[in-house]
C-alpha positions in Angstrom: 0.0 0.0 0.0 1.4 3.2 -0.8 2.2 6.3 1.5 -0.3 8.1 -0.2 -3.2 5.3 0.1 -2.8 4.6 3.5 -2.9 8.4 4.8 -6.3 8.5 2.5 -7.5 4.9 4.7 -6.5 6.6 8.1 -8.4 9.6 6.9 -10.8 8.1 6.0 -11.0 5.9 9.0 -10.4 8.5 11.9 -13.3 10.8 9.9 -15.8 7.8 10.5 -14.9 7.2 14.1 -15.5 11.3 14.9 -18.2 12.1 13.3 -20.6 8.5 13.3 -22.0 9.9 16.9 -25.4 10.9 17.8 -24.5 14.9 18.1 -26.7 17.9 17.1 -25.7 18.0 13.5 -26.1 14.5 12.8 -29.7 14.4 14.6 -31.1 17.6 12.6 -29.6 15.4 9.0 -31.8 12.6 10.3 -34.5 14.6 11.1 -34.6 16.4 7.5 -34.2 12.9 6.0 -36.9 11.6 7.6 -39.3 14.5 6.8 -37.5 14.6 3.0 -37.5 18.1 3.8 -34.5 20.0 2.1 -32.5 17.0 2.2 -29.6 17.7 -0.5 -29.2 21.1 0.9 -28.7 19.8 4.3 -26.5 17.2 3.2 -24.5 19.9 1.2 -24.3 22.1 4.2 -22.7 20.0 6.6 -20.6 18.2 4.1 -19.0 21.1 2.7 -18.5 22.8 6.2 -16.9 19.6 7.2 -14.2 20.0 4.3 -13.7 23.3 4.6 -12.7 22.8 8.5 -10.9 19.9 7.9 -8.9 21.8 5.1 -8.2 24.9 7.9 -7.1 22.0 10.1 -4.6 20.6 8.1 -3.2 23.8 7.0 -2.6 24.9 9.7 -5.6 26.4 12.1 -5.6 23.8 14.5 -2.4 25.6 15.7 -3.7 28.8 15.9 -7.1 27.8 18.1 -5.1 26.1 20.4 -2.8 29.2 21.1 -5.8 31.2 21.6 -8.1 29.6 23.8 -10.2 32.2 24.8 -11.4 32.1 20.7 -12.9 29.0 21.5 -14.5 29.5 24.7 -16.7 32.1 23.2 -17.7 29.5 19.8 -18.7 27.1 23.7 -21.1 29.8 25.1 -22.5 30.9 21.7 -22.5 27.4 20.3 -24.7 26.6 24.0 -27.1 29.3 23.8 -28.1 28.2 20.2 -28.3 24.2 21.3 -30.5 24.9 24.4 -32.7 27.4 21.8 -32.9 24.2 19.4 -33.3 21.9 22.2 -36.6 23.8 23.6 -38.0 23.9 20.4 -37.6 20.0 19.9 -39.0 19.6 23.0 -41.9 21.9 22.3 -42.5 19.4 19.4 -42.3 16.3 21.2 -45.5 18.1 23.2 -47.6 19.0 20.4 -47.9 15.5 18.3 -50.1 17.6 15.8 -47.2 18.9 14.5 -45.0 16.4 13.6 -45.8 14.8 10.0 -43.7 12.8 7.6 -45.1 14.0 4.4 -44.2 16.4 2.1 -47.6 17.7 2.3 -47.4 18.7 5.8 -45.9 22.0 7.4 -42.7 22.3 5.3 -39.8 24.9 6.9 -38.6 27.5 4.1 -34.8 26.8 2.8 -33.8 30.1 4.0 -35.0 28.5 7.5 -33.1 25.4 7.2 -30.1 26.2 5.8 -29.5 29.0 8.3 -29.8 26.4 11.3 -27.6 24.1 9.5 -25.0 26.8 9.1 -25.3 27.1 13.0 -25.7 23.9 14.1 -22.5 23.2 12.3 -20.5 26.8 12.7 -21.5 27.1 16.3 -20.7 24.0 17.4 -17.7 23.7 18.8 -17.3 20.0 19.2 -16.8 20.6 15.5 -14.1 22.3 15.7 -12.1 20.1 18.1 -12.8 17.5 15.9 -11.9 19.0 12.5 -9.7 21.6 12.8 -7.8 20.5 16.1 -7.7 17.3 16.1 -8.0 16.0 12.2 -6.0 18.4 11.4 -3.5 18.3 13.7 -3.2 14.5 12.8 -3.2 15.3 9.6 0.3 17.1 10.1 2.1 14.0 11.5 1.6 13.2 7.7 4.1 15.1 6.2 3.7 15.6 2.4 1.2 13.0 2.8 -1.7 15.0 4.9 -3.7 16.6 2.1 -4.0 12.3 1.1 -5.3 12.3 5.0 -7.2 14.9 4.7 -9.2 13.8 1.7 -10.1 10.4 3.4 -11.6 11.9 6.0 -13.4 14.2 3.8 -14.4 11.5 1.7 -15.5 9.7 5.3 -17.8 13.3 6.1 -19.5 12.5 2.6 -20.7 8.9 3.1 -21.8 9.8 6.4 -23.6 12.7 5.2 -25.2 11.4 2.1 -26.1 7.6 3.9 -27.6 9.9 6.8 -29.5 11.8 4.6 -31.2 10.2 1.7 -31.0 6.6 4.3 -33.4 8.0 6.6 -36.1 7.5 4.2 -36.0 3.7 4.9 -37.0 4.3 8.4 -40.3 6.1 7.4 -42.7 3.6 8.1 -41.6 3.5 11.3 -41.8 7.6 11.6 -45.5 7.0 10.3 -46.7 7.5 13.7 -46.8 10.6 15.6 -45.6 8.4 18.8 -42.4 7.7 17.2 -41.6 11.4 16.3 -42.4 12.4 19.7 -39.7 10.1 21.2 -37.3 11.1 18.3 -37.9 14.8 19.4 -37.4 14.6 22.6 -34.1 12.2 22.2 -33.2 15.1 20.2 -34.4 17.9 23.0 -32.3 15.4 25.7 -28.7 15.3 23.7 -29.1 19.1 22.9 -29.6 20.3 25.9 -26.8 17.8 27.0 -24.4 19.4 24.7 -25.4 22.7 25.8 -24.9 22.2 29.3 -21.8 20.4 28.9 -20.1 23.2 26.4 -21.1 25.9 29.5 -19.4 23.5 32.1 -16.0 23.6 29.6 -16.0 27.3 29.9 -16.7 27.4 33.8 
């Protein structure tokens, strides 16, 4: 296997193990999946914000938000005032089985509206960060002339996730035919928000 190949694997590899977790972005792609709502803009979203801080990382930014740590504690206390927002308002849904539906007919959330909370569910979290530009990218560097190879695996590892998440979620829609099951999916989703929240203020304190 060449030098250049097996950056590309571990890349690929490491990208997997970060981002397959059950985190805010992730539940929001499964979410819009479900509800085919917007789905190749979401996917687009994430997937190119995921490159984009993966190609900071490895060029070098990692460096720079670790010498400056006060940078990242604000991204914590902004990032945990918009997940505790999010996380009341899934919540709030979980209460009100009326109105969670599963087809496109039902209430449908503008792009503007979607793409806007992808933006800051991705640019505002900070766990994001650490994993991308920190620590992906400062992996990356023990690469040598080989980390841009290590940095596309684990970009290519961002778009299978993405996409399977995605356009995947469809399969589960007989199960998400029942208001009972969105309910619990909302409030699994209001629980690991306002967990995230809470535990990004606690890293500042």
């Amino acid at each position: 296997m060449s030098a250049a190949l097996l950056a590309a694997v571990s890349g690929l590899g490491l990208g997997l193990s970060l981002i397959v977790a059950i985190g805010a972005q992730n539940a929001f792609v499964l979410r819009q999946g479900l509800r085919a709502e917007h789905v190749a803009a979401v996917v687009a979203v994430c997937l190119l914000s995921d490159v984009a801080l993966i190609a900071a990382g490895t060029a070098g930014a990692g460096a720079l938000v670790q010498r400056v740590p006060g940078l990242l504690d604000v991204v914590c206390l902004a990032g945990a005032a918009f997940l505790l927002g999010y996380g009341l308002l899934a919540a709030r849904r979980a209460r009100h089985p009326a109105t969670l539906v599963t087809e496109a007919a039902g209430r449908r959330a503008g792009l503007t509206v979607t793409v806007s909370t992808a933006l800051a569910l991705t640019w505002l979290n900070p766990h994001v960060y650490l994993d991308t530009v920190v620590l992906l990218g400062s992996l990356a560097g023990t690469w040598g002339e080989q980390r841009w190879w290590f940095a596309a695996g684990a970009g290519l590892g961002s778009a299978a996730w993405f996409t399977g998440l995605g356009y995947g979620a469809r399969l589960l829609r007989p199960v998400f035919a029942r208001p009972a099951a969105w309910r619990v999916l909302d409030a699994v989703i209001a629980v690991v928000m306002v967990t995230l929240a809470a535990g990004l203020v606690v890293r500042v304190l």
